[in-house]
C-alpha positions in Angstrom: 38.6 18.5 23.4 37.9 21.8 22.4 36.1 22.7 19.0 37.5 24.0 16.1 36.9 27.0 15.2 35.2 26.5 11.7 33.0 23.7 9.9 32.9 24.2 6.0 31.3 21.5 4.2 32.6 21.8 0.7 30.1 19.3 -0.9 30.7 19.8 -4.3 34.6 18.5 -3.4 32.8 15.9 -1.2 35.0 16.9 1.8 34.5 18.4 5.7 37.2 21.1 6.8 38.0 21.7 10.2 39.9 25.0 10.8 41.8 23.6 14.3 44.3 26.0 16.1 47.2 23.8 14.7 46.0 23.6 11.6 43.2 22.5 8.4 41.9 19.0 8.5 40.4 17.5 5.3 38.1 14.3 5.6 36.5 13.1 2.3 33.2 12.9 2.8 33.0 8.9 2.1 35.3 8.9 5.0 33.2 10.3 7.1 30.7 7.9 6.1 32.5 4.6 6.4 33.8 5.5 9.5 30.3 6.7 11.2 30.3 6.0 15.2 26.5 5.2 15.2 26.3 2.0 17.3 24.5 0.2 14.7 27.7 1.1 12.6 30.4 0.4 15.3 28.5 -3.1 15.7 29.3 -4.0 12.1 32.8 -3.2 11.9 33.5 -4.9 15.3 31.5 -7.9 13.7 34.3 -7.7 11.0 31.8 -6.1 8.0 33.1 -3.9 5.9 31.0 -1.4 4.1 31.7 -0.3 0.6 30.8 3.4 0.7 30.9 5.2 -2.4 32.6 8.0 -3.4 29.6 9.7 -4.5 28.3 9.8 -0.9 28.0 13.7 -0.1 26.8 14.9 3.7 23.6 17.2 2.7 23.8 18.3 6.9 25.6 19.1 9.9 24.6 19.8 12.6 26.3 21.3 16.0 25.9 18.6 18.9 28.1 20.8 21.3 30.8 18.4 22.1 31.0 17.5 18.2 28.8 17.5 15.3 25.7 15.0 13.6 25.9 14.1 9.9 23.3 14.1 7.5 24.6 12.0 4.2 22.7 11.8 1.0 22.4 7.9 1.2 19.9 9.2 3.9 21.8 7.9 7.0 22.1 10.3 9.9 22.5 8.8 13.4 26.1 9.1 13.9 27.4 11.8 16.2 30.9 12.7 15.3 32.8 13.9 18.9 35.6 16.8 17.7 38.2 14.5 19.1 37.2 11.5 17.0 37.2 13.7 14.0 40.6 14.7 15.2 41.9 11.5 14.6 39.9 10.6 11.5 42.9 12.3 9.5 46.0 14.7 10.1 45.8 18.8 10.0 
């Protein structure tokens, strides 16, 4: 999977954009959030827990990982890495 070529992290808005060659990907930021792929997360959702993330969540960080990128969110939780091509699927350009 390649990279896009631009990360902005409009926090005010509470959203990530991905500037992909086919395109501009929004994900709320509380998306990003309820849908971390830490394995600590993963574990809960296979275990059928849902997490209420709220809408205030904002990431504060991120951080290039090479093959994708590690969020920092103000609820203080930061071990998810976020592959590009997971984030590709996350939501549509």
């Amino acid at each position: 999977m390649i990279a896009p070529s631009a990360v902005r992290n409009r926090r005010e808005a509470g959203e990530l954009v991905l500037q992909w060659s086919d395109g501009e990907q929004v994900i709320s930021h509380a998306r990003l959030r309820g849908a971390c792929p830490c394995s600590q997360c993963r574990a809960g959702r296979l275990g059928g827990r849902i997490d209420l993330v709220s809408d205030t969540v904002r990431v504060e960080r991120v951080e290039g990982q090479g093959y994708g990128i590690q969020l920092v969110f103000s609820d203080g939780h930061e071990r998810g890495i976020y592959p590009w091509a997971y984030l590709k699927e996350l939501g549509g350009c």
